[in-house]
Backbone as a chain_set.jsonl record, in Angstrom:
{"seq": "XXXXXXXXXXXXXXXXXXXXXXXXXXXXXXXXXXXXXXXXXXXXXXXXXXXXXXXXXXXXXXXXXXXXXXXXXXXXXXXXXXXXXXXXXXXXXXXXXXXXXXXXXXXXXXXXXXXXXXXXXXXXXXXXXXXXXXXXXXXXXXX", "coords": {"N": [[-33.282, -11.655, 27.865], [-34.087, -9.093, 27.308], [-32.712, -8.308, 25.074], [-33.741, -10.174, 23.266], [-36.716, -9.619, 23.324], [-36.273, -7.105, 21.965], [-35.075, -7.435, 19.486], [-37.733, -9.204, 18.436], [-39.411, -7.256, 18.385], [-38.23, -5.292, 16.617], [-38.61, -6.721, 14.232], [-41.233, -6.899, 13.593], [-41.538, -4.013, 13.483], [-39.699, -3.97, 11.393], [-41.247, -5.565, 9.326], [-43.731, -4.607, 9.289], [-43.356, -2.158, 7.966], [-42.012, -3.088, 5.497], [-42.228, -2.892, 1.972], [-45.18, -3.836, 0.246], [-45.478, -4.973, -2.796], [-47.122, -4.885, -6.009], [-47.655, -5.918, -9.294], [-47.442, -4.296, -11.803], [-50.19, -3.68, -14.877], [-50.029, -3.03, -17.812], [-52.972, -2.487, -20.086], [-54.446, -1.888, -22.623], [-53.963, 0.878, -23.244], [-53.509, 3.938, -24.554], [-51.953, 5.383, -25.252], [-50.278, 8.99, -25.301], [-49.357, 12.386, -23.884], [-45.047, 12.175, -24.12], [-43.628, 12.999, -22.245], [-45.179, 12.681, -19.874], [-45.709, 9.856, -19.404], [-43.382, 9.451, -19.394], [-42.082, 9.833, -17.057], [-43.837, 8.847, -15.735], [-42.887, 5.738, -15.763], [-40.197, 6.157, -15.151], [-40.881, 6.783, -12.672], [-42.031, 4.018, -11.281], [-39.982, 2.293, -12.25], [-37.834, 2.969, -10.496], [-39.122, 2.336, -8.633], [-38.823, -0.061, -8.404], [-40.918, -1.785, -9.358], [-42.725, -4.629, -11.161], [-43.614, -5.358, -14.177], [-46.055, -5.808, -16.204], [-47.267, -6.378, -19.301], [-50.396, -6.321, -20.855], [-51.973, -6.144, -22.916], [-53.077, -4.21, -25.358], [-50.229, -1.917, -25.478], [-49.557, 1.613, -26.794], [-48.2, 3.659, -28.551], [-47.129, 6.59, -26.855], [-46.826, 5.045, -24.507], [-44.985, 3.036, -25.166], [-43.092, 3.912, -24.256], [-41.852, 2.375, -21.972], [-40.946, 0.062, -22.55], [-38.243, 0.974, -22.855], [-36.852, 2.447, -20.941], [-37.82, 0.676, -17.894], [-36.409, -1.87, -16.736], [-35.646, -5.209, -18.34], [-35.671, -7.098, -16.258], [-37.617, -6.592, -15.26], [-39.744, -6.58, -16.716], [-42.397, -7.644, -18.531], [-44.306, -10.146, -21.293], [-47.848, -10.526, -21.907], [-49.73, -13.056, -23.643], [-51.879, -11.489, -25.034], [-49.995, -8.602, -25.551], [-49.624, -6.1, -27.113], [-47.238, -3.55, -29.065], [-47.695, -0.241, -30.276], [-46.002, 1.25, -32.784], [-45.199, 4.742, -33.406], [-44.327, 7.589, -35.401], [-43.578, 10.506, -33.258], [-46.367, 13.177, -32.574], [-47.669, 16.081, -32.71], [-50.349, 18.663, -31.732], [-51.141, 20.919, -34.779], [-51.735, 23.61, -36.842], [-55.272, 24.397, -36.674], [-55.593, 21.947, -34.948], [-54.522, 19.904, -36.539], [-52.919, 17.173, -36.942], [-49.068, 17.182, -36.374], [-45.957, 16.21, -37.777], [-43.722, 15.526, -34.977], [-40.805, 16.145, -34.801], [-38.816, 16.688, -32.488], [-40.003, 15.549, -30.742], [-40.07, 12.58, -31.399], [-37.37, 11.938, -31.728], [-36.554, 11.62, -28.897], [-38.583, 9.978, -28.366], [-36.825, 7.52, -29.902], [-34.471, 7.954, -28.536], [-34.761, 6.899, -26.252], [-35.366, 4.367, -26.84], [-34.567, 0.809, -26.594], [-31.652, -0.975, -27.912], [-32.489, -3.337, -29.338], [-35.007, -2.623, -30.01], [-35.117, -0.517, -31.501], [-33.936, -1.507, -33.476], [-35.726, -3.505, -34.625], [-37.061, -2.088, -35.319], [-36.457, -0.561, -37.741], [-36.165, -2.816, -39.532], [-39.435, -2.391, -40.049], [-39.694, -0.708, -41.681], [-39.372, 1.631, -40.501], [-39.97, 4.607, -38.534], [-43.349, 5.973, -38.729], [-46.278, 7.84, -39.955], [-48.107, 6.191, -39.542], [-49.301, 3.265, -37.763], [-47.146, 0.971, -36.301], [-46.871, -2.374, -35.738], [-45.795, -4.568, -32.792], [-45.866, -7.704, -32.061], [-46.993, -11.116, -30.858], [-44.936, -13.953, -31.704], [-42.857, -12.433, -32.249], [-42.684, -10.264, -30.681], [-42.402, -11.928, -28.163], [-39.705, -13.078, -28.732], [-38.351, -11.05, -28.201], [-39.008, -10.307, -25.599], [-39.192, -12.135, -22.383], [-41.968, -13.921, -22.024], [-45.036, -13.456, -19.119], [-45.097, -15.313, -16.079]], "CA": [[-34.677, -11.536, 27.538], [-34.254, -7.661, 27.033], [-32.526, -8.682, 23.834], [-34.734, -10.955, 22.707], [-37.685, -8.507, 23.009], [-35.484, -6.141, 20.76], [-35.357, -8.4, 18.278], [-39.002, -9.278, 18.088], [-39.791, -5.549, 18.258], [-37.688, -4.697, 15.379], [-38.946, -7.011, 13.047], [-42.278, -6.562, 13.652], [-41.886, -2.781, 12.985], [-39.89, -4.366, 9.879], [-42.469, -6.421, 8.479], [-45.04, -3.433, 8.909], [-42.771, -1.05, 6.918], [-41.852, -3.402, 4.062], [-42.986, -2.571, 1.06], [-45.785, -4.958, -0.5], [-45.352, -4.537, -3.973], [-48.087, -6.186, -6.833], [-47.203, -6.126, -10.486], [-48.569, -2.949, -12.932], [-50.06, -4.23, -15.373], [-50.478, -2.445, -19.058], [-53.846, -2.683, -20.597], [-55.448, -0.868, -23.748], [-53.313, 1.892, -23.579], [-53.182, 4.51, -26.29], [-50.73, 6.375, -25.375], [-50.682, 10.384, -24.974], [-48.093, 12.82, -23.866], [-44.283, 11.944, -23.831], [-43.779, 13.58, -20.763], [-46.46, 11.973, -18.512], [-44.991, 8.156, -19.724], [-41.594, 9.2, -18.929], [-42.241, 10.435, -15.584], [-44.325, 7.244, -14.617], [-42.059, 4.966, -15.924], [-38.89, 6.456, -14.418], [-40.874, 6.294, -11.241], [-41.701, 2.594, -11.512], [-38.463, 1.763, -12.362], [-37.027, 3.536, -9.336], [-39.737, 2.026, -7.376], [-38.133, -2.059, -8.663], [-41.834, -2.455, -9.842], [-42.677, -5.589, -11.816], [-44.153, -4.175, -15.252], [-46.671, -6.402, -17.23], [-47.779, -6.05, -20.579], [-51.39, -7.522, -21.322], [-52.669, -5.675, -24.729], [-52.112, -2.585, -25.94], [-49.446, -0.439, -25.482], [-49.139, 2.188, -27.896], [-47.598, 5.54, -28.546], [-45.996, 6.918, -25.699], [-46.683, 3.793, -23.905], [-44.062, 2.01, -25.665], [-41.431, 3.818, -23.614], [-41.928, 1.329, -21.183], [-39.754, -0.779, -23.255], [-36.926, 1.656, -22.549], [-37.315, 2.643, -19.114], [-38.36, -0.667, -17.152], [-35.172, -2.959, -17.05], [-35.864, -6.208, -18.67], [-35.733, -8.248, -15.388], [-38.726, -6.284, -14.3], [-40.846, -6.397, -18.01], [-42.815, -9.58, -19.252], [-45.045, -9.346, -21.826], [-48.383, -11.787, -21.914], [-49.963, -13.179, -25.302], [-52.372, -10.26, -25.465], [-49.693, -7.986, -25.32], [-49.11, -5.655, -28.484], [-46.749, -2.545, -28.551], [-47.544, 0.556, -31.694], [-45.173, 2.362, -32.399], [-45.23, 5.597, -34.691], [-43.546, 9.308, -34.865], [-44.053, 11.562, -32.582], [-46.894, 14.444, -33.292], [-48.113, 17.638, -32.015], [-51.457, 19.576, -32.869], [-50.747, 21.864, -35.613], [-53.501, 24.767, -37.229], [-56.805, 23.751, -36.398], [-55.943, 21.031, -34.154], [-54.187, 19.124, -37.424], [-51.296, 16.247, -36.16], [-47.767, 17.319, -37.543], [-44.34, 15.224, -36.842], [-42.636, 16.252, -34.026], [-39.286, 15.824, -34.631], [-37.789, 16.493, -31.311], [-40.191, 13.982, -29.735], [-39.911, 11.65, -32.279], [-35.863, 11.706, -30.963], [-37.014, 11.72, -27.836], [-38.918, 8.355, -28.306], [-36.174, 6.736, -30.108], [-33.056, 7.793, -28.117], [-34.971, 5.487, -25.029], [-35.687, 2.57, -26.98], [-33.431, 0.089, -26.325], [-31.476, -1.229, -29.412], [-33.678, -4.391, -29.495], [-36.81, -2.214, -30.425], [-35.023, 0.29, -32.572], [-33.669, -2.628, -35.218], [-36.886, -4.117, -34.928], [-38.349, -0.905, -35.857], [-35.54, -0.102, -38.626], [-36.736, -3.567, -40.158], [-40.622, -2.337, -40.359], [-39.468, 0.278, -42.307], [-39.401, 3.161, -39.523], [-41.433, 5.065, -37.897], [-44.292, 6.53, -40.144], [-47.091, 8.424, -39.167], [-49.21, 5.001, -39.238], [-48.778, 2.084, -36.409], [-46.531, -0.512, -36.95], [-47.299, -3.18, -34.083], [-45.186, -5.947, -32.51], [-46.61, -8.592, -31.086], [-46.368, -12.685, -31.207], [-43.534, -14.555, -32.033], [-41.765, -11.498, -32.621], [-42.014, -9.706, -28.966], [-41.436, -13.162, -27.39], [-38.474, -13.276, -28.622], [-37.462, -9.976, -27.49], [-38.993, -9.903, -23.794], [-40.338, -12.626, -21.758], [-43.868, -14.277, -21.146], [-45.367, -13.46, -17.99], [-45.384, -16.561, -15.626]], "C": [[-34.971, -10.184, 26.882], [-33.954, -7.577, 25.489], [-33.229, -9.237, 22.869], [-36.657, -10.222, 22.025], [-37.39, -7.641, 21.733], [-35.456, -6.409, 19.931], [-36.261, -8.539, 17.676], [-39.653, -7.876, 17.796], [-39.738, -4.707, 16.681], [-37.718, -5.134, 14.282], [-39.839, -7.004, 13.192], [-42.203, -5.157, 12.773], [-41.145, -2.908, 11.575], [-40.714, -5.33, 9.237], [-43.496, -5.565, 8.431], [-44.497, -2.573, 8.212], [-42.51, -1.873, 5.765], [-42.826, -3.186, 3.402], [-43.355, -3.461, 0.591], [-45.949, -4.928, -1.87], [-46.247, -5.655, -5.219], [-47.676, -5.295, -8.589], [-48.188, -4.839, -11.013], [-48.96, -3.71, -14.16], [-50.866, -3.708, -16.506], [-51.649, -2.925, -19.589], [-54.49, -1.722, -21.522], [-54.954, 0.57, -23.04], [-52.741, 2.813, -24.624], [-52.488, 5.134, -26.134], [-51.324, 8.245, -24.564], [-49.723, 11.466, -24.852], [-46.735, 12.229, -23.369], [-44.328, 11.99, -22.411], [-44.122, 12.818, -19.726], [-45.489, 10.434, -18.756], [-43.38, 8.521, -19.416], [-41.375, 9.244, -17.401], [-42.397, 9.013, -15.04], [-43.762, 6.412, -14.826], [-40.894, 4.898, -15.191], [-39.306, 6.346, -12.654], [-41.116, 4.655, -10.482], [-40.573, 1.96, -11.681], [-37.455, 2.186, -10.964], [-37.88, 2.82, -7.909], [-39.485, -0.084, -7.662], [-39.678, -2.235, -8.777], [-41.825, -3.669, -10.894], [-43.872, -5.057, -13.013], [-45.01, -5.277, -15.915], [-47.187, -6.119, -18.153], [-48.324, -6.666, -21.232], [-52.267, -7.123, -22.258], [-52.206, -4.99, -24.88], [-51.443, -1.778, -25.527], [-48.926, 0.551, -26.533], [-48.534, 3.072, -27.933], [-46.977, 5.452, -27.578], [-45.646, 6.007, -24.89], [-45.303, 2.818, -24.07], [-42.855, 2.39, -24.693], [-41.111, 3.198, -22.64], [-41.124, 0.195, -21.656], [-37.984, -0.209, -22.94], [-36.503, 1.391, -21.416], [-37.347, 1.919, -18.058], [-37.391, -1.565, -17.668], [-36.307, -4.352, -17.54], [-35.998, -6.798, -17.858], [-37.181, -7.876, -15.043], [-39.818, -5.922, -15.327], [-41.47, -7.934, -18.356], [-43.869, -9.142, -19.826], [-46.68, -11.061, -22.066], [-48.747, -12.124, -23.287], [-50.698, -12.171, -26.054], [-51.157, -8.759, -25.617], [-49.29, -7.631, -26.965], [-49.138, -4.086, -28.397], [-47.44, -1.661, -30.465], [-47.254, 1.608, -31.379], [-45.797, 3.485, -34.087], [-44.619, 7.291, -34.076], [-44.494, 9.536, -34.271], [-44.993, 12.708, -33.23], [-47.334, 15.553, -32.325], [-49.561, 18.132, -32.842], [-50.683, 20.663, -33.727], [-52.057, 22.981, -36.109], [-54.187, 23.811, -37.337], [-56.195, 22.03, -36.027], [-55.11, 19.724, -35.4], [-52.736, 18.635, -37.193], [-50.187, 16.696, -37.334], [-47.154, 16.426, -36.767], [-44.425, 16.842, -36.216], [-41.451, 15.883, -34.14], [-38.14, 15.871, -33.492], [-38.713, 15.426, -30.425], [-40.215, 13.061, -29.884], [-38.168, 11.367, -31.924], [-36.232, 11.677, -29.956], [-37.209, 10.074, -27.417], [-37.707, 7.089, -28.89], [-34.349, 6.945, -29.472], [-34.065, 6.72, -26.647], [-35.364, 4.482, -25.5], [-34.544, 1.516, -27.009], [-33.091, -0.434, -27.874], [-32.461, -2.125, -30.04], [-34.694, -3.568, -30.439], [-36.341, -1.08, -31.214], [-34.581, -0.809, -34.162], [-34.974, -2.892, -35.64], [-38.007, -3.004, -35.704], [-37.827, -0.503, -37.482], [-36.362, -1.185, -39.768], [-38.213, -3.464, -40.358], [-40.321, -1.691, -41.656], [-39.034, 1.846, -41.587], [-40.367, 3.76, -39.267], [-42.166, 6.097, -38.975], [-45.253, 7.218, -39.093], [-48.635, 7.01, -38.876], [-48.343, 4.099, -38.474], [-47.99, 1.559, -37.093], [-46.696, -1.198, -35.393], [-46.098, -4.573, -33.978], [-45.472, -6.209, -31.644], [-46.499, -9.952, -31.256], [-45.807, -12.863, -30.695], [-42.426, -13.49, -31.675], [-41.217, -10.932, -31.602], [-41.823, -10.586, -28.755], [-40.156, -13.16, -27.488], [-37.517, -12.328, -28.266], [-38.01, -9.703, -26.269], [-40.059, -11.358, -23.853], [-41.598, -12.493, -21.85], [-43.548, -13.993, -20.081], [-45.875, -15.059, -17.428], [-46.664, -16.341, -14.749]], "O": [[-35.882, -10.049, 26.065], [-34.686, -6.962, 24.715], [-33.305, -8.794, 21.724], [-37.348, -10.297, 21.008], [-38.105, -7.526, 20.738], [-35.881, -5.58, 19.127], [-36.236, -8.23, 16.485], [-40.413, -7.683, 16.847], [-40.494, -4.02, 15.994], [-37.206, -4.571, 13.314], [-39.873, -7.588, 12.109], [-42.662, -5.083, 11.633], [-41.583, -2.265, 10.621], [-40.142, -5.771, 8.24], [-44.273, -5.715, 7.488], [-45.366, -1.963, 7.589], [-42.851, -1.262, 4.752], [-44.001, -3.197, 3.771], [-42.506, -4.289, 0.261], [-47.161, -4.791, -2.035], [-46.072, -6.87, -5.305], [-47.482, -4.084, -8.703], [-49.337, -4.557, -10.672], [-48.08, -4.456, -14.588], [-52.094, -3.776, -16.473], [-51.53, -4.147, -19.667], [-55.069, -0.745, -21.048], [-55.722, 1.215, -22.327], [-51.788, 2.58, -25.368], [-52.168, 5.753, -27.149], [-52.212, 8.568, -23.775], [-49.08, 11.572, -25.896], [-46.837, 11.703, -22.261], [-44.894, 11.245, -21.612], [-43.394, 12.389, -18.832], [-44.533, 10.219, -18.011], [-42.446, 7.734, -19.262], [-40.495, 8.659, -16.77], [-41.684, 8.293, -14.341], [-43.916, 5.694, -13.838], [-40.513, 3.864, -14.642], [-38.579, 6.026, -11.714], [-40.563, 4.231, -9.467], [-40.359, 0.925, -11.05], [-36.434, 1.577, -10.644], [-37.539, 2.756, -6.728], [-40.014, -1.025, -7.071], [-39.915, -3.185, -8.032], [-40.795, -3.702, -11.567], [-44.88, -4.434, -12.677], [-44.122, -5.975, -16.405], [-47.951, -5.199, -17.858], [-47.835, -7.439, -22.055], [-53.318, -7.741, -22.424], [-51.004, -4.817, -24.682], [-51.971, -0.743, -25.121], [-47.877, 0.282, -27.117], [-48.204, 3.365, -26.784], [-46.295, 4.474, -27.272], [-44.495, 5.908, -24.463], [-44.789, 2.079, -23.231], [-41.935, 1.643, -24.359], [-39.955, 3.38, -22.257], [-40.687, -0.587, -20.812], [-36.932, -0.842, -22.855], [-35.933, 0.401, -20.959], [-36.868, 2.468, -17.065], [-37.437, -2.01, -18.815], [-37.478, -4.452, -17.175], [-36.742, -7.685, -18.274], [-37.925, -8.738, -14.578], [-40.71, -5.129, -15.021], [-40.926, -9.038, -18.376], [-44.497, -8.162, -19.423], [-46.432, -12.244, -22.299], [-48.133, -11.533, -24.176], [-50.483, -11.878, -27.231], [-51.786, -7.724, -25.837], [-48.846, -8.412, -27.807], [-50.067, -3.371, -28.022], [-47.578, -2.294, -31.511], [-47.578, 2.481, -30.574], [-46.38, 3.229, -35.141], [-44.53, 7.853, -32.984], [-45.675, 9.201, -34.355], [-44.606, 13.226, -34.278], [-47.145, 15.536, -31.109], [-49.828, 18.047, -34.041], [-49.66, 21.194, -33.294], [-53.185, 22.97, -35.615], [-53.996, 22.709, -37.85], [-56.384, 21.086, -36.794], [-55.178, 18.562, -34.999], [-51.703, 19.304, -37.216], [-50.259, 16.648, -38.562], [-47.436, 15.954, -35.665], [-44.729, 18.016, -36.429], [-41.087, 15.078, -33.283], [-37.021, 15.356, -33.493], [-38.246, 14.642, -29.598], [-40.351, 12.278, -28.944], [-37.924, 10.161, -31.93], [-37.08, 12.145, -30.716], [-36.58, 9.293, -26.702], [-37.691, 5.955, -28.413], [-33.35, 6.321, -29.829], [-33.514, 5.662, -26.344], [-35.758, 3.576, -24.765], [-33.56, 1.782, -27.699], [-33.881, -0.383, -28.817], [-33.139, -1.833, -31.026], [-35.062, -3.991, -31.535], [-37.292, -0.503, -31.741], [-34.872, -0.76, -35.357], [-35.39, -2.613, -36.764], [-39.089, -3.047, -36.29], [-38.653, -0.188, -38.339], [-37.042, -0.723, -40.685], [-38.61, -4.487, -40.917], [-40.742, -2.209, -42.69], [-38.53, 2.842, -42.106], [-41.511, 3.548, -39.67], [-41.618, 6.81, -39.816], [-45.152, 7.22, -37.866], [-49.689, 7.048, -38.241], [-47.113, 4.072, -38.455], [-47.982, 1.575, -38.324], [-46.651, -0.666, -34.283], [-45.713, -5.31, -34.885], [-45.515, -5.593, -30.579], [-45.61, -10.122, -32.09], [-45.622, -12.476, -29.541], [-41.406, -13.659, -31.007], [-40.019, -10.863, -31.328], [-40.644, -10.745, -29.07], [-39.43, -13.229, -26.496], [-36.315, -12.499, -28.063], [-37.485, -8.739, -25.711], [-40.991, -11.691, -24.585], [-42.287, -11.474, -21.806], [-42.39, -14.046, -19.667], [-46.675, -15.805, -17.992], [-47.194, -17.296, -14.18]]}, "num_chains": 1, "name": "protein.A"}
């Protein structure tokens, strides 16, 4: 019986410690600093989050494509990634390339999303967006 107690005891106090985990789920996101998106990503990913992607992800956002294994990405029909170089303020507040964060962004994109980018033309200082047909076929719908 003493056993039996032990048992019940110890899954109790495991079922109150598991972790309940609910899906993140990207929305109208413009992006912002590298940095910050690498951080939260790498901690999502370390935390086996389930990543959804239901409009915009842009700019830095995109590294969520890197970062976030494929088992744990799905993207819904609203979902649309833009990509473009990296910039920095420059005098008076005026966007230059960044060239080291512009490597930055494309050493974590997975090959998938660097061809796909190669075939826009490359990264420019204007969007290029993928979305459709086109992401479907490179990441899951969300069920």
């Amino acid at each position: 019986m003493r056993k039996l107690t032990l048992i019940v005891a110890l899954a109790l106090v495991a079922a109150g410690t598991a972790k309940a985990t609910a899906a993140v789920r990207i929305r109208n996101d413009s992006g912002g600093q590298i940095g910050k998106y690498i951080h939260r990503f790498e901690h999502l990913r370390s935390a086996g989050e389930q990543v959804i992607v239901d409009g915009d992800c842009l700019s830095a956002c995109t590294l969520v494509l890197g970062i976030i294994p494929d088992g744990h990405l799905c993207v819904t029909p609203r979902a649309r990634f833009g990509f473009h170089l990296a910039w920095k303020p420059g005098f008076l507040g005026i966007p230059v390339a960044n060239q080291a964060g512009t490597r930055a962004l494309w050493k974590r994109y997975p090959k998938k999303i660097r061809r796909w980018i190669a075939t826009q033309g490359g990264l420019s200082g204007g969007l290029i967006y993928l979305s459709g047909a086109p992401l479907r076929a490179l990441y899951p719908s969300c069920r």
